[in-house]
C-alpha positions as CSV (number, residue, x, y, z in Angstrom):
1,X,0.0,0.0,0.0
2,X,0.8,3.3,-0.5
3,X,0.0,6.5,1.4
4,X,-1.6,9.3,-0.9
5,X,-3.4,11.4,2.2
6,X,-4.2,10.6,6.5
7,X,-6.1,7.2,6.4
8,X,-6.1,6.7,2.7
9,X,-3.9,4.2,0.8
10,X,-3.9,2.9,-2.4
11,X,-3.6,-0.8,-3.3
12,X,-3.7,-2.7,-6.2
13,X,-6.4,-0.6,-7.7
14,X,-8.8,0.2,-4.8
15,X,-8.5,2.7,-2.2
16,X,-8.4,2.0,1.7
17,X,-9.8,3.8,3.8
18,X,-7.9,2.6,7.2
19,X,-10.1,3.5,10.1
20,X,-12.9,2.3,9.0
21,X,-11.5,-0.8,7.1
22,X,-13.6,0.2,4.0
23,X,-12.2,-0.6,0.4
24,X,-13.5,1.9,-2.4
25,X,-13.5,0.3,-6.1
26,X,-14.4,2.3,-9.4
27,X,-15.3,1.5,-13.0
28,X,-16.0,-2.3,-12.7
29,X,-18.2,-2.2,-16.0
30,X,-19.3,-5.6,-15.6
31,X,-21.1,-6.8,-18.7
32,X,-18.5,-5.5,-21.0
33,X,-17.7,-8.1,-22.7
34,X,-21.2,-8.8,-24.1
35,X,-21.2,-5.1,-25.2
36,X,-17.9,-5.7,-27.3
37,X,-19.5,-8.4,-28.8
38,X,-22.8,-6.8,-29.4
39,X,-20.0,-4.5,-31.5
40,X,-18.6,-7.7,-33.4
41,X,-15.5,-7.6,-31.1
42,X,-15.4,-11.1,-29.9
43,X,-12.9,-11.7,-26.4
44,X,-13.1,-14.6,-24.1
45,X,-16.0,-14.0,-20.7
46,X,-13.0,-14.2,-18.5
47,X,-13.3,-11.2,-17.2
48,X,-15.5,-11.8,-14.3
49,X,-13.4,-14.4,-13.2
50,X,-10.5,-12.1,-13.4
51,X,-12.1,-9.9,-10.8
52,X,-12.6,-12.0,-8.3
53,X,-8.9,-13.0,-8.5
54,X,-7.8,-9.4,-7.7
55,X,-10.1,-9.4,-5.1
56,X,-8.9,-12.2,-3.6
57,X,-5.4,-11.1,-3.4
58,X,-6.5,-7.7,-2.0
59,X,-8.8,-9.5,0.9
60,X,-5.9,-11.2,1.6
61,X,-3.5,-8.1,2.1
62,X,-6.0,-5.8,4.2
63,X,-9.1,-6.3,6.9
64,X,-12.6,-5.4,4.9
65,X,-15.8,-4.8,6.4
66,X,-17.4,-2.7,3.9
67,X,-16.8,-1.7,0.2
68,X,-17.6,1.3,-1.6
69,X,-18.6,0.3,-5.3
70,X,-17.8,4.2,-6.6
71,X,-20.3,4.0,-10.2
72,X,-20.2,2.0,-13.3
73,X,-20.8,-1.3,-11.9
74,X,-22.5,-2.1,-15.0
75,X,-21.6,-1.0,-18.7
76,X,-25.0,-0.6,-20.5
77,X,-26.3,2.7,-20.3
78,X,-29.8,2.2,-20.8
79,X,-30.8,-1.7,-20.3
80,X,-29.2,-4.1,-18.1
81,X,-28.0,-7.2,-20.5
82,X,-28.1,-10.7,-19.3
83,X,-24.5,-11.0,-18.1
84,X,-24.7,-7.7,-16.7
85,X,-27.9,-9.2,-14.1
86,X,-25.9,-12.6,-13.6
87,X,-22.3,-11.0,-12.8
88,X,-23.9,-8.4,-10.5
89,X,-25.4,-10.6,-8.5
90,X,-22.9,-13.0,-8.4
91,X,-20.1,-9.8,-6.9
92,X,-23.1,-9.2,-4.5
93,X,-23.3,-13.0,-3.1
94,X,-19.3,-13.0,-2.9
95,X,-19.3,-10.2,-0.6
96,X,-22.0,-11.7,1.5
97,X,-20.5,-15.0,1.8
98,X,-17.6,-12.6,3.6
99,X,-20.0,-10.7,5.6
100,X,-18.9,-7.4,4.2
101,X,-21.1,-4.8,4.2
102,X,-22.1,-3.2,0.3
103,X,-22.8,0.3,-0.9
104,X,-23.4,1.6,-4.3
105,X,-22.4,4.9,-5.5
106,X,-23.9,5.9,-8.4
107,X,-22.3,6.2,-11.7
108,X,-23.2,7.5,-15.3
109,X,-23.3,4.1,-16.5
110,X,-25.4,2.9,-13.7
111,X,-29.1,4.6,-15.1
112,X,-31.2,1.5,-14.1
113,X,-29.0,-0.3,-11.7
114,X,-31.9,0.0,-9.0
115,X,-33.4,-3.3,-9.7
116,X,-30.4,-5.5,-8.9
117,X,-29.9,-3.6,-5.9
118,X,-33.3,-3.6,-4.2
119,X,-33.4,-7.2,-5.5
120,X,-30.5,-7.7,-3.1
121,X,-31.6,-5.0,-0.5
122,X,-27.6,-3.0,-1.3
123,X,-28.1,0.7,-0.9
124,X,-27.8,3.1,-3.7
125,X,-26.8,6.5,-3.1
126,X,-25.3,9.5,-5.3
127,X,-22.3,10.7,-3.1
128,X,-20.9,9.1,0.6
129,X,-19.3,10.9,3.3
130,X,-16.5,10.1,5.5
131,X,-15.7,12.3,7.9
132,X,-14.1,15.0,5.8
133,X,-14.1,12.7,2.9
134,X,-17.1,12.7,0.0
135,X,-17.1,9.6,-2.2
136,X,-18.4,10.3,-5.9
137,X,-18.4,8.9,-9.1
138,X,-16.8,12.1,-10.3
139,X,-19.0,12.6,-13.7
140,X,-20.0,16.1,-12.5
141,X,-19.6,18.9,-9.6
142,X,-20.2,18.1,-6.3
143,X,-22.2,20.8,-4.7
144,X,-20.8,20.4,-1.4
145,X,-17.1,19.2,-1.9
146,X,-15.2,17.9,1.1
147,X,-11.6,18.4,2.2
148,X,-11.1,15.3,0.1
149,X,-12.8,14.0,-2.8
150,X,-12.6,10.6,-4.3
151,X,-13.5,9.7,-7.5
152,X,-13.4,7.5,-10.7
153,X,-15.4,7.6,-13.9
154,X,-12.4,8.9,-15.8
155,X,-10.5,5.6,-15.5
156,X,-6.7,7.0,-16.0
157,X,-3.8,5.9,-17.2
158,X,-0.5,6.7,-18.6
159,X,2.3,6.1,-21.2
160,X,6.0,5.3,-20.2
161,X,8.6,5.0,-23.1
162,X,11.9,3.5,-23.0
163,X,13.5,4.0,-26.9
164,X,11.3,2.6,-28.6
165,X,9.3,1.0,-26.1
166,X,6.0,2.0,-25.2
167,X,3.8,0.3,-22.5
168,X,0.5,1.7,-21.0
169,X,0.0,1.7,-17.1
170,X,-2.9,1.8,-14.6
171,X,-2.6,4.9,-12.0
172,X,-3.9,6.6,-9.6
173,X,-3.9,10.3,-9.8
174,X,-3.7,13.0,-7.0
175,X,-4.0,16.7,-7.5
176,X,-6.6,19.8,-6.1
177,X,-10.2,20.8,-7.2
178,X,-10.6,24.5,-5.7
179,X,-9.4,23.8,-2.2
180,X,-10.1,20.6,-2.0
181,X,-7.6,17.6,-2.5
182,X,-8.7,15.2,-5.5
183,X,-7.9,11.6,-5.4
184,X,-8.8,10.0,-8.8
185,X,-9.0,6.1,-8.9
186,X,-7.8,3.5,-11.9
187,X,-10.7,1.2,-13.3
188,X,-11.2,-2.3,-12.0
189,X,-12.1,-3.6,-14.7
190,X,-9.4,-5.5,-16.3
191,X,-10.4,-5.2,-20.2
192,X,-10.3,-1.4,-19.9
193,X,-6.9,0.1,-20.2
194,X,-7.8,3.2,-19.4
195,X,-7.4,6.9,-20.9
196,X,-3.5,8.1,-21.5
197,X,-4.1,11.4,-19.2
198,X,-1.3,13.0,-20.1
199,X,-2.3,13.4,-23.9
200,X,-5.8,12.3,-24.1
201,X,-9.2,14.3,-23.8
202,X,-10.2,14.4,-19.9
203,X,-13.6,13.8,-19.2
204,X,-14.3,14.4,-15.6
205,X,-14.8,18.3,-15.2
206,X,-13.6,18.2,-11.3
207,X,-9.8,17.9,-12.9
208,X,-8.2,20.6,-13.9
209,X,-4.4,21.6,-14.6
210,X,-3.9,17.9,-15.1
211,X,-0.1,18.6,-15.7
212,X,0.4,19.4,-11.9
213,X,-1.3,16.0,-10.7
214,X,0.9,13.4,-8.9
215,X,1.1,10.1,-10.8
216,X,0.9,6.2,-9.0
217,X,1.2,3.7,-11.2
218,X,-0.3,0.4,-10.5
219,X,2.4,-2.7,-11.9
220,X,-0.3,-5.3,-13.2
221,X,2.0,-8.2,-12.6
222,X,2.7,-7.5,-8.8
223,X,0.4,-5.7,-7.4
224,X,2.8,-2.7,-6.5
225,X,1.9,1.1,-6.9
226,X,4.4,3.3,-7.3
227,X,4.8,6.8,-6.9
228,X,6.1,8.2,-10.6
229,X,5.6,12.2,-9.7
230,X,4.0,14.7,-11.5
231,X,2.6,14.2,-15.1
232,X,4.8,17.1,-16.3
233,X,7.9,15.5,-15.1
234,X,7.0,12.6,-17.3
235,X,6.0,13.7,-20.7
């Protein structure tokens, strides 16, 4: 783990929040794969399975009692597709079987997600609070920001070259919105790479001067994120 502000770490690709032994995830966009093949892009439903692996290792590393699921559980925007329904449910009932506590933060992709949750009694909201700390997808303006505001939705990423190598990395981004202090989470989901932040179009409007933002990168393989400095020290 690695500490990015008091009681918040990042590992793997999930915050935790220390004191209260809560994990916050973002971007799981389960049901992707059937929209890629909906789009004649056929890729192997290993996705789900992939998940749970990563969660494994993490619930392995740090105590959980309660997870934040911080928007786009699901991918479809306006329909909930059969694998979206089946791998919902199924992330629901592994949680349970580990008696930890579920809360779902709504996302943009998330339009008509209420019928899986009331179906398992999780709680929907739009933002949670922490203490100073406000929880939100991040796809628009908070009207009451916090100290410190988490968010996702804009699944980053970035490029490191060596010569005339090129590989694209996972990261978690930390920089200001106004006076508060913006901690941006990496996508869970293992089929999106993510958006290069340093040269592609931003979409969450809470991040600005994206140059001045500190960069962790999360290494796939180990688990490990790393602290990589400021984007402008790197492009």
């Amino acid at each position: 783990m690695i500490k990015l502000a008091p009681n918040i770490y990042a590992i793997d690709l999930c915050i935790y929040l220390s004191d209260i032994k809560a994990l916050v995830i973002s971007d799981l966009h389960l049901g992707y794969e059937e929209s890629l093949q909906k789009r004649g892009v056929l890729v192997p439903k290993s996705m789900f399975k992939q998940i749970i692996r990563r969660l494994d290792w993490i619930l392995n590393q740090i105590p959980v009692e309660k997870v934040i699921l911080n928007g786009d559980i699901k991918h479809e925007f306006g329909t909930i597709s059969v694998q979206e329904w089946r791998e919902v449910l199924r992330l629901i009932e592994y949680f349970e079987k580990k008696n930890i506590e579920l809360l779902a933060v709504k996302g943009n992709h998330d339009t008509i997600f209420g019928p899986i949750a009331r179906k398992k009694q999780i709680k929907e909201v739009r933002e949670a609070t922490h203490k100073d700390i406000l929880i939100v997808h991040g796809d628009y303006v908070p009207d009451k920001p916090s100290k410190i505001i988490i968010i996702g939705h804009e699944h980053p990423a970035i490029t490191l070259r060596e010569k005339a190598k090129a590989e694209k990395f996972k990261c978690f981004l930390k920089g200001t919105y106004k006076k508060s202090v913006l901690i941006v989470l990496p996508s869970f989901n293992p089929l999106a790479e993510g958006t290069d932040v340093a040269k592609e179009e931003i979409l969450s409007p809470l991040i600005k001067n994206i140059t001045n933002f500190e960069v962790y990168i999360v290494n796939d393989k180990s688990h490990e994120v790393m602290d990589f400095g400021r984007i402008k020290d790197l492009v």
